[in-house]
Each structure stands twice: as structure tokens, then as C-alpha cells.
C-alpha positions in Angstrom: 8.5 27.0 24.9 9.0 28.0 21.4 11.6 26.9 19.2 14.4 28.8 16.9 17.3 27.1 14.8 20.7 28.3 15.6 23.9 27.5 13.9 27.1 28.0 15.5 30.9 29.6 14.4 31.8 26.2 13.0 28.3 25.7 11.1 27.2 23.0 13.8 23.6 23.8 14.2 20.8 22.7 16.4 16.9 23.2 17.6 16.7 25.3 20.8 14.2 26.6 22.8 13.8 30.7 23.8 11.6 32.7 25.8 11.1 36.3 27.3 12.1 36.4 31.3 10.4 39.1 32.2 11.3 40.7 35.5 8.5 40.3 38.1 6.6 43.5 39.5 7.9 44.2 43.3 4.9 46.6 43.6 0.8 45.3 43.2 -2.3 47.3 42.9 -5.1 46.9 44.8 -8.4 47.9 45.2 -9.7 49.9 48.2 -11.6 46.8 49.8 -7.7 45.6 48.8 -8.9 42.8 46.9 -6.8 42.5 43.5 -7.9 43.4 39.8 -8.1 42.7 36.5 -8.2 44.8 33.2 -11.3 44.6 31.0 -11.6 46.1 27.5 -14.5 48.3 27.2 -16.4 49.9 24.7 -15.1 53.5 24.2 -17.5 55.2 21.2 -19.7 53.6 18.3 -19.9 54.5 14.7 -23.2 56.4 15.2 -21.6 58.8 17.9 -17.9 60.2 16.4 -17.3 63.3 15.1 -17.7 62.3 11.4 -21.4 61.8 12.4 -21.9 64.2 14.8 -20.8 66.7 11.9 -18.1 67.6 9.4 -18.1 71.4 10.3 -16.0 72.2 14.0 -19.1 74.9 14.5 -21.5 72.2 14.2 -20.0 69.6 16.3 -19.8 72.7 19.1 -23.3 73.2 18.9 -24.1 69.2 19.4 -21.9 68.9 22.5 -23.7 72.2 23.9 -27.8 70.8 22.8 -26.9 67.1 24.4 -24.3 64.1 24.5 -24.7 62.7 20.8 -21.1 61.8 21.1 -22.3 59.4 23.9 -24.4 56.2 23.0 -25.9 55.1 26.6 -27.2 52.1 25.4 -23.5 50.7 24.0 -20.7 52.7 25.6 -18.9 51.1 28.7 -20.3 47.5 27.7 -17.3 44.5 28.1 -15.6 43.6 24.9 -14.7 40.0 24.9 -13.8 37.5 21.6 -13.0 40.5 19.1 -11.9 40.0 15.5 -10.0 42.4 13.3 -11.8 43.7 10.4 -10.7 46.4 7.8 -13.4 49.1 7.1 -14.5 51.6 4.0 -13.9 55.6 4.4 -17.6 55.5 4.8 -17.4 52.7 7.8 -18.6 49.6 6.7 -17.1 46.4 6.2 -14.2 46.0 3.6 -13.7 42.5 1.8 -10.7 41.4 -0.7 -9.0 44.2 0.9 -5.2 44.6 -0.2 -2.8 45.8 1.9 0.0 48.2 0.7 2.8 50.0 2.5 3.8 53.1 2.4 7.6 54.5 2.0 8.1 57.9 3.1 11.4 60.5 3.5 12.7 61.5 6.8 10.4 64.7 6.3 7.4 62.9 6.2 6.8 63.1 2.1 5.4 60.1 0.8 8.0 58.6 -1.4 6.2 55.4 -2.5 3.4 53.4 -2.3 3.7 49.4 -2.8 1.8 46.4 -2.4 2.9 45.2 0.9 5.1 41.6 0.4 4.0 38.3 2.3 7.1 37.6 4.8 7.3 34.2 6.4 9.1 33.7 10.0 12.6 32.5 9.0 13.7 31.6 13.0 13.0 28.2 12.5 13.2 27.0 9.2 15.1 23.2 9.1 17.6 23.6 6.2 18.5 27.3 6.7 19.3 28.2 10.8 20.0 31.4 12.4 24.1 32.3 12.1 27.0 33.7 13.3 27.8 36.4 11.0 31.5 36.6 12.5 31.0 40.7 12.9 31.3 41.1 16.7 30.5 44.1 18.7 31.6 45.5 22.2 29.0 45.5 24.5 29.4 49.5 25.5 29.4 50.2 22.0 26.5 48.6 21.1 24.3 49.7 24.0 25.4 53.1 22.7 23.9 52.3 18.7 21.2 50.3 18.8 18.4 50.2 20.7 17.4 47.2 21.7 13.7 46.6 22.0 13.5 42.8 23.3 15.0 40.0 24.4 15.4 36.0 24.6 16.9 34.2 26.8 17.9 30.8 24.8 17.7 27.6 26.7 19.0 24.0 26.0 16.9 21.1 25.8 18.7 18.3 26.4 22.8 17.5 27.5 23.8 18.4 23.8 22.3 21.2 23.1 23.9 22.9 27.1 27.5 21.9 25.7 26.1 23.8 22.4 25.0 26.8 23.9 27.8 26.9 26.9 30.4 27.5 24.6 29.0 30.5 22.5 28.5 32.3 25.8 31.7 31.5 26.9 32.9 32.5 24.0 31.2 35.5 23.9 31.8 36.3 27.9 35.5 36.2 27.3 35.5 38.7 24.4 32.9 40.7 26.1 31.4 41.3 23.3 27.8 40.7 21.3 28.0 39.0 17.5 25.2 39.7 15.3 23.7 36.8 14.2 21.0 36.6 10.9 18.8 34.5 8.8 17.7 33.8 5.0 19.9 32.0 2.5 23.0 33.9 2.9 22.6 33.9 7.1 23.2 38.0 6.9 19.4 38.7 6.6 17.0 40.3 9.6 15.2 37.4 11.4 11.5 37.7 11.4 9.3 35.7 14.5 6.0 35.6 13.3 4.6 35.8 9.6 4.4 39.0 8.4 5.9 40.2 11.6 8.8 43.2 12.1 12.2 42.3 11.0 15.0 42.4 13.4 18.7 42.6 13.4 19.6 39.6 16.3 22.7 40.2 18.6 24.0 37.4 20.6 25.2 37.6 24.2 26.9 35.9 26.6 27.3 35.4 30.6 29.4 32.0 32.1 29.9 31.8 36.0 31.8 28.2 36.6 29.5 25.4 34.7 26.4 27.8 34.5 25.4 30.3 31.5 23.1 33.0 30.1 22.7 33.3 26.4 20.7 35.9 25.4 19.4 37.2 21.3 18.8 40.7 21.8 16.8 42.6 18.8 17.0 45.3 17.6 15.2 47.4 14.5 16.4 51.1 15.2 19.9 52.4 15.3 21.1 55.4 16.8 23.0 58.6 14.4 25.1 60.8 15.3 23.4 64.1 14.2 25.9 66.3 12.8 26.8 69.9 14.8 26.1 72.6 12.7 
């Protein structure tokens, strides 16, 4: 189980664990012989056989699909692909080294706007001296479900008798107000949290469920927010 660092409304804070409850499939798929499956990654197309070879000119790659199959290599194409490695590649499709990653900002139209080197970011969901927080800006659940969307969630579990009296009482708290509080990280405990390094930043939203001496907390994330878009 992973671990996060999560500071509470009086500044108490304390290691937790959290993991992704995924709702089981009702349905399975089966072959014909009804024996199960498994998914394979397969070769789909090599250097030697895309359009860029084949040829630059739309006339030309019509004529090489009508003489043969050069976009086929019968040799390669289909094989298993098992213990890949990422590289980066040239425009000319060879191996890149010392590459440098930039970003890219662009306008709502599309335009490029800017083009920086991209920044290093570290996970920040566990660091000792500087836990998760409540930023103390709560928001109804209906209201929230109608602004952001949220695009996964944790549920957070104790790990021993301490940390259950910990987490109880932020989902009680939260039950009876019915309402999520956004939660961040960094210095100033108002920043997006951040898993994994160089992973997407997320704004965190804490909610919680209590029936008698049993609770649900769960961190819902979130990176897009929904507009209104003005009538004309």
C-alpha cells in the first residue's frame, strides 16, 4: 500500500496509507472454446514500412499499396512485444541521446504561445516536514460534482488504532457538512499535489462517509474544471 502525509484542521499530521478500489467487472470475456484470455502487445508497423518510407508524395504512396504490401513487413509485423524501453528518436528515426525535453504553452485556439524547457517536479504527497493540508475552503458535494471533473480517486486507510481516530473524525466531519475541502501541498499547503516525479498535478478534494464506528475517506483529484460558456 503506498503512503501519503496528511495533516489535519488542527495541523496534527500523520503517515497514512491510500489505494485505488476499483469496482470489479460483473461481466468476463471468453473465448469460443470459453477458456479465458489475456492481452498481448503486438508489433503494429516498423520503420522500414510507414508512410514516410513508402513515400512523401500521396500519389506515390497510392501506387505502392496498389504494386504490393510495402506498408507490411511479414517478417516483423504481429511478433509479441515483451520488456520494452522508451526511447526518444530524431525526425529522421534513429536514436536520440542528451535529449532535452521542453513544453509547450499554447492559447485556447491552439497558437503556440511559448516554448520552455520543461521543469523537474518531484512528488510532494509524502514529503516528512511538509504534509498534505486542509486548506479550510470547503465545497458542497452537488456543486463540486457540477465544476470539476474528477478523474481519480483514493480511498485513504489507517494503519494502526491512531491513525482510525485520525481519519474518523475528518470524515465525520466532512459527512456532517456534506461537503468536500480541498486539501494541497508545497510550502504554503495551497499547492497541487503531484504522485509521481514529473507526474500531472492535481487539485485534491477530501470526502467523507461515517455509518456508526465505520468510515470512508476518500482524495478525489481533479486537473480540469468546468466553465460556464457565455450565451451569446
Amino acid at each position: 500500500m503506498r503512503k501519503l502525509h496528511l495533516a489535519n484542521e488542527k495541523k496534527r499530521d500523520a503517515e497514512i496509507g491510500f489505494a485505488s478500489n476499483k469496482a470489479k467487472p460483473t461481466a468476463t470475456y471468453v473465448l469460443k472454446s470459453g477458456k479465458g484470455y489475456a492481452g498481448v502487445r503486438l508489433l503494429k508497423g516498423t520503420f522500414a514500412t510507414d508512410l514516410v518510407a513508402i513515400g512523401k508524395d500521396g500519389a506515390d504512396v497510392a501506387a505502392a499499396l496498389e504494386a504490393g504490401d510495402p506498408e507490411i513487413d511479414m517478417e516483423r509485423e504481429g511478433r509479441k512485444l515483451e520488456g520494452l524501453s522508451r526511447v526518444y528518436l530524431s525526425p529522421d528515426g534513429k536514436v536520440a541521446y542528451g535529449v532535452k525535453l521542453s513544453e509547450r504553452v499554447c492559447a485556447p485556439d491552439g497558437t503556440e504561445k511559448e516554448v520552455r524547457p520543461l521543469k523537474e517536479v518531484a512528488a510532494n504527497i509524502a514529503l516528512e516536514n511538509l504534509p498534505i493540508r486542509w486548506t479550510g475552503k470547503t465545497f458542497p458535494k452537488a456543486a463540486a460534482m457540477r465544476k470539476f471533473v474528477f478523474t481519480r480517486s483514493y480511498q485513504l486507510h489507517h494503519v494502526n488504532g491512531l491513525t482510525y481516530d485520525f481519519l474518523f473524525e475528518m470524515a465525520k466531519k466532512l459527512d456532517e457538512t456534506k461537503s468536500l475541502m480541498l486539501v494541497g501541498g508545497g510550502e504554503k499547503g495551497t499547492g497541487p499535489l503531484v504522485f509521481s516525479g514529473n507526474g500531472s498535478a492535481y487539485r485534491g478534494f477530501l470526502e467523507g462517509r461515517v455509518k456508526g464506528e465505520k468510515y470512508i475517506l476518500i482524495l478525489h483529484l481533479t486537473n480540469l474544471e468546468l466553465k460556464e460558456v457565455p450565451h451569446a
